[in-house]
C-alpha beads as a LAMMPS data file, in Angstrom:
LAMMPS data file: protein, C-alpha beads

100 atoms
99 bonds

1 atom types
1 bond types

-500.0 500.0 xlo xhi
-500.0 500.0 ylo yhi
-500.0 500.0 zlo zhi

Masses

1 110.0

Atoms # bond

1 1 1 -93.065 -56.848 57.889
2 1 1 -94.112 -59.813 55.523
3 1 1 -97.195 -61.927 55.426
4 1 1 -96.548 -65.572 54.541
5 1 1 -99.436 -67.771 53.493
6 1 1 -98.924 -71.480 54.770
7 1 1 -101.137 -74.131 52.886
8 1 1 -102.123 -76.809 55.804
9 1 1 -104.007 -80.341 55.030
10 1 1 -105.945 -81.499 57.279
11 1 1 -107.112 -84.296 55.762
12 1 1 -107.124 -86.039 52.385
13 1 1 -109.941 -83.241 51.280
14 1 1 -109.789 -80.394 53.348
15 1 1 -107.395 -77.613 52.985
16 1 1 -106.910 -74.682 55.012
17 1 1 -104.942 -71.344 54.027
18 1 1 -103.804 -69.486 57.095
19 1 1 -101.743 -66.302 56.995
20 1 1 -98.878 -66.268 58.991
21 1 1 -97.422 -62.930 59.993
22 1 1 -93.773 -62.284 60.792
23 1 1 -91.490 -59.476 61.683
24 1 1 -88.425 -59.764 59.383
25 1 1 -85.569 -57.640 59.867
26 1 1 -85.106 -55.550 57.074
27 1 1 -81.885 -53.414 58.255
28 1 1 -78.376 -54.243 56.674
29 1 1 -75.080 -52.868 58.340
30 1 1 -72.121 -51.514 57.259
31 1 1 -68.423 -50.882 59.434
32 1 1 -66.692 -48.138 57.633
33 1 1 -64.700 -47.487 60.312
34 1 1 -60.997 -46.934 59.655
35 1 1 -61.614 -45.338 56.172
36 1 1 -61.377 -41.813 55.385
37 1 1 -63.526 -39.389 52.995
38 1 1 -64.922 -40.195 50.030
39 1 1 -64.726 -44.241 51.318
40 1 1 -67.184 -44.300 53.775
41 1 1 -69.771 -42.455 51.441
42 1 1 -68.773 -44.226 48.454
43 1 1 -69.357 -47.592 50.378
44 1 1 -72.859 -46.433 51.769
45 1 1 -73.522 -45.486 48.283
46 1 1 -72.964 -48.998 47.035
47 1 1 -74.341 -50.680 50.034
48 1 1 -77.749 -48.565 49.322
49 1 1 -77.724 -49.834 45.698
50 1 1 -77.891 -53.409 46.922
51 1 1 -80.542 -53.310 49.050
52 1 1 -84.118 -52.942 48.826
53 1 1 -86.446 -49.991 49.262
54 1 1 -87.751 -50.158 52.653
55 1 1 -84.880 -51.480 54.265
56 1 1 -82.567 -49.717 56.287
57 1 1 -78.992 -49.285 56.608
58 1 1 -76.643 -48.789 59.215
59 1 1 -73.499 -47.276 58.457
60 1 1 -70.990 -47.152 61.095
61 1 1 -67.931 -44.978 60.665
62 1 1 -65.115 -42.942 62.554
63 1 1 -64.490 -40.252 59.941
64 1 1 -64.580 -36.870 61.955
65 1 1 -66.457 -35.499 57.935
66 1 1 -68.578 -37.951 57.919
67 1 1 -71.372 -36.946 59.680
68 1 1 -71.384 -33.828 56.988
69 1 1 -70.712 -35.775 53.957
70 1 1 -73.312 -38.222 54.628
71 1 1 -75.671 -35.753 55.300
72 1 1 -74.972 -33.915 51.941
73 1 1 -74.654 -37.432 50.279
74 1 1 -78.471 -38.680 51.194
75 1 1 -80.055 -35.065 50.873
76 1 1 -79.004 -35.519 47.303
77 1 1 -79.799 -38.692 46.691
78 1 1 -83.013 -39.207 48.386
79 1 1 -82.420 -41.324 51.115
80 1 1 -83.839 -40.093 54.994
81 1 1 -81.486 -40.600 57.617
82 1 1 -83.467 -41.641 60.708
83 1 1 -81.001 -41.124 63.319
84 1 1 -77.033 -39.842 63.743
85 1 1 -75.866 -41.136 66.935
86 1 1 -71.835 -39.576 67.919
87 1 1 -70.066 -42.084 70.449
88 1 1 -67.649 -39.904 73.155
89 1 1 -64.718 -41.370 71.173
90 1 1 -65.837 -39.853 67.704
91 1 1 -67.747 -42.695 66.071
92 1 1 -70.465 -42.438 64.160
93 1 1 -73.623 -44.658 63.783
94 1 1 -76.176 -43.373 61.122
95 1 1 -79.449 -45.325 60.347
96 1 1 -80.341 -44.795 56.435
97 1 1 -83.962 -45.651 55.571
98 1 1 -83.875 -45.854 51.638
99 1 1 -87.606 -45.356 50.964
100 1 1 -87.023 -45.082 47.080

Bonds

1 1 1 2
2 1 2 3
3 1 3 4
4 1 4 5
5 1 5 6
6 1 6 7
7 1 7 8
8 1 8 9
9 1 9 10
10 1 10 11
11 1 11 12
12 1 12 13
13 1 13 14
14 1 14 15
15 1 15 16
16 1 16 17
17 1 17 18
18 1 18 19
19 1 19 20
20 1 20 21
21 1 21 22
22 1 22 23
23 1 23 24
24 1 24 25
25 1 25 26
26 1 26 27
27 1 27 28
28 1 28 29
29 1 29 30
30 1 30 31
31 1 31 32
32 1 32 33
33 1 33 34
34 1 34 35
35 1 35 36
36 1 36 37
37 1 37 38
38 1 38 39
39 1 39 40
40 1 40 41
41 1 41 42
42 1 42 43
43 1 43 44
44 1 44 45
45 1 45 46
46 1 46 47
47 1 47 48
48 1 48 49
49 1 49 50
50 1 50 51
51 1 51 52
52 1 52 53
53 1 53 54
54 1 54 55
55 1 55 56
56 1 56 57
57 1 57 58
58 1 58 59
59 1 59 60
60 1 60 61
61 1 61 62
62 1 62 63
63 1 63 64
64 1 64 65
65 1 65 66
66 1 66 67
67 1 67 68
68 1 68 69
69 1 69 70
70 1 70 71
71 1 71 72
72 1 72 73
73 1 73 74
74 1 74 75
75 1 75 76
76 1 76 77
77 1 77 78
78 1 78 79
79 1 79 80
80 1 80 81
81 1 81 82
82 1 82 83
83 1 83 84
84 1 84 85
85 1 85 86
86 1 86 87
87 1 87 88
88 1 88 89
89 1 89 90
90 1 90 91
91 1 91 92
92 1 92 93
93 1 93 94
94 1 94 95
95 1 95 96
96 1 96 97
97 1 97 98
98 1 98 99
99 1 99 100
């Protein structure tokens, strides 16, 4: 969430501040799919670098070890992985909060 401030005249004199919230989408996403161990950790790894703490990433990927390595990976490193979801035909969809 971010709070914008929007400076509004009225009138030659008069000036209002009013704070404006708005819901911003914070989440990035990466497609992995079609690479094989260490790519689609290496590339979450990058992608995590780039974006801001807070946000959230969400890695897709059809890597049968990737639900393991990525688990290892963000233990190590930190990060909280919100959700793993496992389609019927073997893809992955994990949802990376980096909080620091």
């Amino acid at each position: 969430m971010m709070i914008l401030l929007e400076l509004i005249f009225t009138s030659q004199n008069e000036r209002y501040i009013k704070l404006k919230e708005w819901n911003v989408d914070m989440t990035e996403e990466l497609d992995a799919r079609g690479l094989f161990c260490p790519e689609p950790v290496f590339k979450t790894g990058v992608k995590l670098k780039e974006i801001d703490v807070g946000e959230t990433l969400v890695v897709k990927t059809d890597d049968p070890s990737s639900k393991g390595d990525m688990e290892i990976y963000c233990n190590k490193q930190g990060y909280e992985i919100e959700n793993i979801e496992e389609s019927e035909d073997g893809e992955y969809t994990f949802t990376i909060h980096k909080s620091k």
